[in-house]
C-alpha positions as CSV (number, residue, x, y, z in Angstrom):
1,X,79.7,107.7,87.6
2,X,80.3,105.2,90.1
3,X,80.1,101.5,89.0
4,X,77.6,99.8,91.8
5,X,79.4,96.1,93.4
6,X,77.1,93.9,93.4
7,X,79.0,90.8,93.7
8,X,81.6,91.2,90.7
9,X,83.6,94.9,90.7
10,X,85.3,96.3,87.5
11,X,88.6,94.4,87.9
12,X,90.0,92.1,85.2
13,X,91.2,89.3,87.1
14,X,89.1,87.7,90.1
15,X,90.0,87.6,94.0
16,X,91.4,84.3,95.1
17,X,91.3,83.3,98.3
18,X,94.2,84.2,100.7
19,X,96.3,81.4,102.6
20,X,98.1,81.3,105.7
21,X,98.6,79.5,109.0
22,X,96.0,78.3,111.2
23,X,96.1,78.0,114.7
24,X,92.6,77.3,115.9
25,X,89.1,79.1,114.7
26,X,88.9,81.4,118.0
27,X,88.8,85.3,117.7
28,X,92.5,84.8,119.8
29,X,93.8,83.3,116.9
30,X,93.1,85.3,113.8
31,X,95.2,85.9,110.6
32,X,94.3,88.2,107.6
33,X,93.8,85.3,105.4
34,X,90.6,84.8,107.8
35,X,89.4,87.9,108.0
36,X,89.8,89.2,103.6
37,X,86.6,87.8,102.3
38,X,85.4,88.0,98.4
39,X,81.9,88.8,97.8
40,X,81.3,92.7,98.0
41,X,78.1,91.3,98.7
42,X,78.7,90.4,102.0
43,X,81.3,93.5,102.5
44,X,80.1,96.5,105.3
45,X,80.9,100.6,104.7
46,X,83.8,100.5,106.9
47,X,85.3,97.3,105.9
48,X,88.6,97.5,104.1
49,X,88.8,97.0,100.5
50,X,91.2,95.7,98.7
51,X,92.7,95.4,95.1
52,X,95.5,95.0,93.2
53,X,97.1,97.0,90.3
54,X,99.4,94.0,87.9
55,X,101.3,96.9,86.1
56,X,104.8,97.7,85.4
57,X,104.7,99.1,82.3
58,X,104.9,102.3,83.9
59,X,108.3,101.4,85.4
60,X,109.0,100.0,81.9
61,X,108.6,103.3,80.7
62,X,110.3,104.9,83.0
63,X,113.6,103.1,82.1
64,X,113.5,101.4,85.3
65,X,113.6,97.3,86.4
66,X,110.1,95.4,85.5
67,X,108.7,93.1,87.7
68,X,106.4,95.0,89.5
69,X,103.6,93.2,88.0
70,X,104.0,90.3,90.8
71,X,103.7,93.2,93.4
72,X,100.2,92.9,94.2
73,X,100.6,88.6,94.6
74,X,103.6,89.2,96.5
75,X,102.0,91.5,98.9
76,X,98.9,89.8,99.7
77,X,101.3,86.5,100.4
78,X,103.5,88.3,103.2
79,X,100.0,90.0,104.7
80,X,98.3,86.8,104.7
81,X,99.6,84.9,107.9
82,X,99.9,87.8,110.1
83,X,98.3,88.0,113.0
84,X,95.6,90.3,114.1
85,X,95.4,92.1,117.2
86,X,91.6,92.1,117.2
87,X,89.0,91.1,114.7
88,X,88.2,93.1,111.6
89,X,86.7,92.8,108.1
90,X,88.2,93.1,104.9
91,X,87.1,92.5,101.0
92,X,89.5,91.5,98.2
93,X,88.0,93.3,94.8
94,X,90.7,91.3,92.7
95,X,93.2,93.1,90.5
96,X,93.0,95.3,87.5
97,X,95.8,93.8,85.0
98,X,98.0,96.4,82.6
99,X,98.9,93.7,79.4
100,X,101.1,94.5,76.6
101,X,103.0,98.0,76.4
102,X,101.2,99.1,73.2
103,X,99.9,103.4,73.2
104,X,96.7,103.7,75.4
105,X,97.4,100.1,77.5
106,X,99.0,101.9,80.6
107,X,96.0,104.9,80.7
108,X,93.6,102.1,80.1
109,X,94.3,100.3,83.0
110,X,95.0,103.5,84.7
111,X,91.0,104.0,83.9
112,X,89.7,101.0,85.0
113,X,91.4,100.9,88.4
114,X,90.1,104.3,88.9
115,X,86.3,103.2,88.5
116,X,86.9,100.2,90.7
117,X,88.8,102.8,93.6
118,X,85.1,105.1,92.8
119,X,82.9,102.2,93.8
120,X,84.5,100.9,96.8
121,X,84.7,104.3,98.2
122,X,81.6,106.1,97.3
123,X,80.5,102.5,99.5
124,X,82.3,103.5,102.4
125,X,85.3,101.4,102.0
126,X,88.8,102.2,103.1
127,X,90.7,101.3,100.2
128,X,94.2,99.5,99.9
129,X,95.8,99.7,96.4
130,X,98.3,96.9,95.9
131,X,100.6,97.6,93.1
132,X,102.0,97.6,90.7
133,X,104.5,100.3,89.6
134,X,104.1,103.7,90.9
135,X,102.0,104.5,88.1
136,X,99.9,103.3,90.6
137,X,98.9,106.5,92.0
138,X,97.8,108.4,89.4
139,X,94.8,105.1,88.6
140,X,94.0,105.7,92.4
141,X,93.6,109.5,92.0
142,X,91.4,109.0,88.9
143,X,89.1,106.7,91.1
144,X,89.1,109.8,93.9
145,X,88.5,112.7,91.6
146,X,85.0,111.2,90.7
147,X,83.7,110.3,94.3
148,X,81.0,111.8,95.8
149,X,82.9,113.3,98.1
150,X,85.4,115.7,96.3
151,X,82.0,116.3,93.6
152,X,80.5,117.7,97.4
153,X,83.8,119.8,97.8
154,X,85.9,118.0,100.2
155,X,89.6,119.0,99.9
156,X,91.7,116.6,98.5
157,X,94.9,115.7,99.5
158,X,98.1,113.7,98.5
159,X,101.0,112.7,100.6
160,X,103.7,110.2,99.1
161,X,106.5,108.3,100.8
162,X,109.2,108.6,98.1
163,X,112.5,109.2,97.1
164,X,111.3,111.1,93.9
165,X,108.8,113.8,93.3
166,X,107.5,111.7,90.4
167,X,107.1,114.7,89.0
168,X,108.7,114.5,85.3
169,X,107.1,116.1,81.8
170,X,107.5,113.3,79.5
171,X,105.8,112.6,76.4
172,X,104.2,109.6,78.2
173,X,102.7,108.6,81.3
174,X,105.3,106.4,83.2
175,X,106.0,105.7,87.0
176,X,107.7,108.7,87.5
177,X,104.6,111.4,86.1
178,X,102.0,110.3,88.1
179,X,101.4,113.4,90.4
180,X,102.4,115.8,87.9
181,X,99.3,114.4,85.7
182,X,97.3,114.7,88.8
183,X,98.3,118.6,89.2
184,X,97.3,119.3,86.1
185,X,94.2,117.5,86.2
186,X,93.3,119.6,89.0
187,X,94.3,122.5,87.7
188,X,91.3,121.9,84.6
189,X,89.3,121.6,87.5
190,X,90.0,125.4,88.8
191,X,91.7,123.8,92.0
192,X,95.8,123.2,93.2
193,X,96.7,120.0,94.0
194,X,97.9,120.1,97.5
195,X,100.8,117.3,97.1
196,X,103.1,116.6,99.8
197,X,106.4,114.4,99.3
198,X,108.0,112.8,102.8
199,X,111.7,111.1,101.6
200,X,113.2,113.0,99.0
201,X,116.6,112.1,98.2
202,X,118.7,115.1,96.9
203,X,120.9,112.7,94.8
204,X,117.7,110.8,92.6
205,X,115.9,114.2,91.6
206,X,117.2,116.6,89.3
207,X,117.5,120.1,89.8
208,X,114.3,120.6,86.9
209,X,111.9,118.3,89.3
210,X,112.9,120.4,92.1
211,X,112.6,123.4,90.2
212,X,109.0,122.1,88.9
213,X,107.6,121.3,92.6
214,X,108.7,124.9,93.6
215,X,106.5,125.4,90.9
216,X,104.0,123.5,92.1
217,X,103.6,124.5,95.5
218,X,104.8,121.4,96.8
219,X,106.4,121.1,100.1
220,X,108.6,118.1,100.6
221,X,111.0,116.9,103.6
222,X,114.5,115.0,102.2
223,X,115.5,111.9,103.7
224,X,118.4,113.9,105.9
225,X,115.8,115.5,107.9
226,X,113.1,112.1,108.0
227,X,115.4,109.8,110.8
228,X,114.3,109.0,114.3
229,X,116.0,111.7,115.5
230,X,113.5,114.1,113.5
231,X,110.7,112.3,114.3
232,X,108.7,115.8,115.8
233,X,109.6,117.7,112.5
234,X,108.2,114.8,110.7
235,X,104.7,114.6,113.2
236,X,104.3,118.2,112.5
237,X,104.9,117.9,108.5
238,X,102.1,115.4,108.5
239,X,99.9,116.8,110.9
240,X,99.9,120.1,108.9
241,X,98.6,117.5,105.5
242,X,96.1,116.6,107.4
243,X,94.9,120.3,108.8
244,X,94.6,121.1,105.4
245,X,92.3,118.1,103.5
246,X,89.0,116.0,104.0
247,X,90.3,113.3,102.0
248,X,93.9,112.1,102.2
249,X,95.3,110.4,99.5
250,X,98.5,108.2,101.3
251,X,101.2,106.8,98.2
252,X,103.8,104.7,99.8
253,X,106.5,104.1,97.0
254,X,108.4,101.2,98.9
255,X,112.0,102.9,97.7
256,X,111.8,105.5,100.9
257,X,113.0,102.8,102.7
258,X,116.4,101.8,103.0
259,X,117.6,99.2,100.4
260,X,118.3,96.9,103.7
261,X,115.2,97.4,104.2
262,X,113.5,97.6,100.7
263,X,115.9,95.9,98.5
264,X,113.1,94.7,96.6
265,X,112.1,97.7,94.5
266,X,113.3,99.1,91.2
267,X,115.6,101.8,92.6
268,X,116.8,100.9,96.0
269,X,117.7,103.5,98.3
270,X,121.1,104.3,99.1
271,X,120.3,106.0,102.5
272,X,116.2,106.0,102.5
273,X,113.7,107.0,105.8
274,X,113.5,104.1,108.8
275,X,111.0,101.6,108.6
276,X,110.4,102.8,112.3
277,X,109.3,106.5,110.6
278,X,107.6,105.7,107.6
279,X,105.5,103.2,110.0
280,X,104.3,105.8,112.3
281,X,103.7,108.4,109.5
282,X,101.4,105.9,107.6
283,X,99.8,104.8,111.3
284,X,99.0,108.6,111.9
285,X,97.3,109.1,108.6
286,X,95.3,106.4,109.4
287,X,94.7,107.2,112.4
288,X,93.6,110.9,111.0
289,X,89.9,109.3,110.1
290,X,91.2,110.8,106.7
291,X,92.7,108.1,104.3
292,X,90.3,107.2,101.9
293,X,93.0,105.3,99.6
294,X,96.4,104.1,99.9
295,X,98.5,102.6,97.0
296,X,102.1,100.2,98.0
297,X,104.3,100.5,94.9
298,X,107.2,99.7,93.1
299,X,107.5,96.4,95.0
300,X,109.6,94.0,92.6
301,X,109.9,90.7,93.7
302,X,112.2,89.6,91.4
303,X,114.9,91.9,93.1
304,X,113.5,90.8,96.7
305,X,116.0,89.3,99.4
306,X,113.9,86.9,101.9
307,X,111.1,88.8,100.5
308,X,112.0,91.6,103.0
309,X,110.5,94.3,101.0
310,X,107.2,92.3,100.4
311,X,107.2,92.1,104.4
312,X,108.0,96.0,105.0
313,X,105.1,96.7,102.4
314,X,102.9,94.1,104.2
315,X,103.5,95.4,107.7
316,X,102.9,99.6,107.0
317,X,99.1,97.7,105.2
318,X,98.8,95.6,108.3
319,X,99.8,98.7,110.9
320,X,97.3,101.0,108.6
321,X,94.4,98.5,108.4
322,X,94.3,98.4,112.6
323,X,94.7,101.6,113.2
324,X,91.6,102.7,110.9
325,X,89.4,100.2,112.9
């Protein structure tokens, strides 16, 4: 059951307001920080939501580089002063915080971001997860699962913007098991996950995780066939996700990109998909009517060069957020 927002949500840790430049108080000169506001009271069905998952004990678990806790902070900092091509609305629910790496303290958080994701969609939001390791995505499916909209029998489904299938059997839940706990979860439910994976590097997944998303019925494109030059195979791999759900689930794991590009992450990518691609592909889903939740992972600012990586993240959120209004 859906938890109603009436001017707190479910999140552990408050919104604070977001800073920026300021150039004048006309429509001609708006920034996000002017247009994310912090009452739900005051939010619209349609408005974009907000909030931010402070977790890396997935990552942690996953044997990879922590940090990814100051993902969510770092994001909203590089989305703050840009500029906005025309005026829109947006609500900041605050962040759901993953403490300690004790049993249960990853799948609790997992829980409580989920019934936060519930509320602000079953209230017609458009919601932006800000994370947070890429554990990320399986919190944001839990929210989904329980909307009114999939208990009516719309079609889920999930495309992710990675260099990994994030598909590994391991004892626990870490950053790289997150869609393989959703296929199973589905599969309780009598239905197949359709998951979709744009970026996969050949080099990063082991011949198992291929072997188990053969299993899975999951179609993928590697990072070979993702550059500018393959930009119609890559319109017609998404355009087919979206033929075939109601409700899109969109997971940007920031590694896709190139390290140049994303050095900021805890596995940089040694070759990685354009910025120029991965933009349009998220643009398009947006674009779709379709996204009802997109997470940003993996983004470690510790490992960040001129916060590049926070910027990349920042503008696919920003290029996203404008195309859904």
């Amino acid at each position: 059951m859906s938890t109603a927002l009436t001017g707190q949500t479910d999140a552990d840790v408050p919104a604070t307001s977001w800073t920026g430049r300021d150039d004048g108080p006309g429509e001609q000169d708006l920034r996000w920080h002017r247009a994310v506001g912090l009452d739900p009271r005051q939010a619209a069905a349609g408005d974009l939501a907000f909030v931010g998952f402070r977790s890396d004990e997935g990552v942690r678990r996953n044997k990879g580089r922590p940090g990814a806790a100051h993902g969510p902070g770092a994001l909203r900092r590089a989305l703050g002063p840009m500029a906005l091509p025309k005026p829109l609305r947006a609500l900041d629910a605050g962040d759901v915080e993953v403490a300690g790496d004790g049993d249960g303290v990853l799948e609790a958080g997992q829980e409580r971001l989920g019934r936060v994701v519930t509320s602000l969609v079953d209230r017609g939001h458009p919601v932006m997860v800000l994370g947070g390791g890429h554990e990320v995505a399986y919190g944001s499916y839990l929210g989904l699962a329980r909307t009114r909209a999939l208990s009516e029998g719309c079609r889920l489904g999930v495309l992710n913007l990675d260099a990994h299938f994030d598909l590994r059997d391991d004892v626990r839940p870490s950053s790289g098991t997150p869609f393989l706990q959703m296929a199973r979860d589905e599969r309780r439910h009598g239905r197949t996950l359709d998951y979709r994976v744009l970026g996969i590097s050949q080099p990063s997944n082991t011949r198992r995780l291929f072997d188990t998303a053969a299993s899975l019925g999951v179609r993928h494109l590697p990072d070979t066939e993702c550059g500018l030059a393959d930009l119609d195979r890559v319109e017609r791999f998404v355009d087919e996700f979206l033929a075939g759900c109601d409700i899109a689930h969109l997971s940007v794991d920031l590694d896709v990109l190139p390290a140049a590009t994303a050095p900021g992450v805890s596995a940089p990518a040694a070759y990685g998909v354009p910025m120029e691609v991965i933009e349009r592909v998220c643009h398009r889903v947006a674009a779709s009517g379709k996204l009802a939740v997109c997470d940003i992972a993996e983004l470690n600012p510790e490992f960040d060069v001129d916060g590049r990586t926070a910027r990349a993240g920042a503008r696919l959120v920003h290029r996203m957020a404008t195309a859904l209004t």
